[in-house]
N, C-alpha and C positions, 0 to 999 in steps of 0.2 A: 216062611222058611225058617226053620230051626237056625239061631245065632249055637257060632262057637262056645261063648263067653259071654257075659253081661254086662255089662256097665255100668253104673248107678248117672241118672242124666246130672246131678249136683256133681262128678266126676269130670263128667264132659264135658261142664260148664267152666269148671276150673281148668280143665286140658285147652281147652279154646283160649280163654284169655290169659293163661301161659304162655301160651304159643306164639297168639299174637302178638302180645307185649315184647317175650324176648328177645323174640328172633328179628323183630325191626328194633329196637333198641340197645340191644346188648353189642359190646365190643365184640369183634374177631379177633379175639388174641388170650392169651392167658388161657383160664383154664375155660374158657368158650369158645375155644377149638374145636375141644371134643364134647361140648356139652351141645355145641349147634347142630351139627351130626346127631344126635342124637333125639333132638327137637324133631328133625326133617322128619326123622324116621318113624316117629308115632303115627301119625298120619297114615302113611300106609300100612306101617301093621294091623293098625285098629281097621283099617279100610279089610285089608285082607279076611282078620278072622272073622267080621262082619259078611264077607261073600262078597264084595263089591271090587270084582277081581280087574273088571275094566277102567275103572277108573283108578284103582292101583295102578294097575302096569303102566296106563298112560303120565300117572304122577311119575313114578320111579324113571321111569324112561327122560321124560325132562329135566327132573333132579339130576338124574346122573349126567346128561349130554352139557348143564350147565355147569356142574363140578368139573368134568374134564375140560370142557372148552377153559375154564376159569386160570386152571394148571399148569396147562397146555399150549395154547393157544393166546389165550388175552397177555400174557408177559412180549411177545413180540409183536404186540399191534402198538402201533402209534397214531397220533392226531384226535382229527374227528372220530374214525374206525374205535379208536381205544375208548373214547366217553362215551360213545355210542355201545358199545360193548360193555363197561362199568356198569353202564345203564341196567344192559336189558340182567344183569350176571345180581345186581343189588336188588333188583323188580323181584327176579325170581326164588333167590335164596330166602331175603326178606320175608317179604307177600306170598309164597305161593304156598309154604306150609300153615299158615296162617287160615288161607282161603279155604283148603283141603280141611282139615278142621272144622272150620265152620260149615261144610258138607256134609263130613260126617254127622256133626253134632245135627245139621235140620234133615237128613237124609235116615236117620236111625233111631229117631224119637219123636215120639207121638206128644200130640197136643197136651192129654190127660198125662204123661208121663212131666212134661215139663212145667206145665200148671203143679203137679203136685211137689216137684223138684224147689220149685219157686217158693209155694205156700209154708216147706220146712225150711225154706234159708230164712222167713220172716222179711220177703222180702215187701214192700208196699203195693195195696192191691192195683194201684195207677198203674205202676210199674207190669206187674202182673196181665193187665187187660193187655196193656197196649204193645208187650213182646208176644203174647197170645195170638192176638191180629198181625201183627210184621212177621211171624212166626207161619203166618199162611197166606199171609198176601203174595209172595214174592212167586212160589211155586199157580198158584188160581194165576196170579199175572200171566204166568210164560204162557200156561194152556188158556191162556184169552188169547194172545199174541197168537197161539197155531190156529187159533179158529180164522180170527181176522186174513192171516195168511191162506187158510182153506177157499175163505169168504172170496177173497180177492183171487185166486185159481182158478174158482168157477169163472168167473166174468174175464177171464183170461189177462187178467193183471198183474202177470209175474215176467220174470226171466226176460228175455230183450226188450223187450213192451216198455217196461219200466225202467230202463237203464235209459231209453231215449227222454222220459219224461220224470226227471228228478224230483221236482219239486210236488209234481201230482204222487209220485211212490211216497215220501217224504209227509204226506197231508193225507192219505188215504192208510196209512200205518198209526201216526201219532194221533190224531184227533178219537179213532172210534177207542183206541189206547190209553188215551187220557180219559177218556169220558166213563169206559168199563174199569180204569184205580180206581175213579172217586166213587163209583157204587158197587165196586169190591170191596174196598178199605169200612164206605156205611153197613153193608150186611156183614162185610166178619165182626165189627163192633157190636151189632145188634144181638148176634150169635152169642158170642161174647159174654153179654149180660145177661142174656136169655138162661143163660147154662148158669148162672148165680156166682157171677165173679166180683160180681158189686155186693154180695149181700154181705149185710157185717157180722152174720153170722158164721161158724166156721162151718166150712163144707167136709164133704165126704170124697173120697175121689176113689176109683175100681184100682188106679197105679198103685201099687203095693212097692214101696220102694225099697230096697236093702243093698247096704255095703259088702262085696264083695273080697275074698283075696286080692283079687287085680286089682280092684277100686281103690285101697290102701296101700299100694303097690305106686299105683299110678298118683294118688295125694302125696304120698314120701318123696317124691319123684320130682312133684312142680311144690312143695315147700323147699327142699333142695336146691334147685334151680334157684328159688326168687332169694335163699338167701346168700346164694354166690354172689347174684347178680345185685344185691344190697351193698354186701361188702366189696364188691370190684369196682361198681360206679359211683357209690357213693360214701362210703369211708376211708 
């Protein structure tokens, strides 16, 4: 499917740990009022023109019900109710643009794109393998996980069955779980090297990478950002 726009993944990488850093770290107050609003918002726009229109709306939709509730609502609760509510209002504002980002960035870019994203930051090829493999582990994980749960439907080991016997659901999910990470995690390493990420030669790669409008748009954007947030927290 035809993208709106393009993104350079060295963009994304820097959008991501943007995000993450400031928005759990930077003050509410001054001029990170309007600069937090504006963090949230990347996320689903980039989600948007990317076409990933469901899990936009499902982001905004939360964004917003925790914005209002925060305005709204959290100033007349007290007690337990209020920290309980601090809670869930700091989880979400904090972490949740943070985690959306990091969505985008493994939802929207290809292996070859960030291998070659990586090899022009001069980044170490250690470093390189092993975001390479964590880079595809996580996604191989879930679809082991639907198998195992297919596995376990055949033999009729879902739904009430399993809610009587905890500790058999509990050991029949984690063990074949744990056994399919450690020999996902060994063939994506293998793959890995196979494809010449250890040679010390320089490689070639088919990602053809280039900076965009947006892309310099969006670096102006989180330089910006880091040197508010320089001068706000620490001069």
């Amino acid at each position: 499917m035809k993208q709106w726009i393009q993104i350079d993944p060295r963009t994304k990488l820097l959008l991501t740990v943007t995000i993450n850093i400031i928005t759990v770290s930077a003050p509410q107050n001054g001029w990170f009022l309007y600069i937090l609003p504006i963090l949230w918002g990347i996320p689903a726009i980039l989600l948007l023109l990317y076409q990933k229109y469901k899990i936009a709306s499902y982001y905004l939709i939360l964004l917003l019900s925790v914005t209002t509730f925060q305005y709204t609502v959290a100033p007349y609760i007290h007690g337990v109710l209020f920290f309980l509510s601090l809670g869930i209002i700091s989880i979400s504002l904090r972490l949740l643009p943070g985690i959306m980002m990091g969505y985008f960035l493994l939802s929207t870019t290809s292996i070859s794109e960030l291998v070659a994203a990586l090899e022009k930051l001069h980044m170490p090829r250690g470093f390189i393998i092993s975001l390479s493999v964590m880079f595809r582990f996580f996604p191989t994980l879930s679809y082991e996980y639907i198998y195992i749960q297919q596995a376990m439907a055949f033999r009729g080991l879902t739904g009430f069955s399993m809610l009587l016997h905890p500790v058999k659901a509990m050991e029949y999910r984690l063990i074949p779980l744990m056994v399919s990470a450690s020999k996902i995690g060994n063939e994506l390493t293998m793959a890995s090297l196979t494809r010449g990420l250890s040679a010390p030669n320089k490689r070639t790669n088919v990602s053809q990478l280039q900076f965009y409008l947006q892309d310099f748009l969006l670096i102006t954007t989180c330089i910006v950002v880091w040197l508010i947030f320089i001068w706000e927290v620490f001069l």
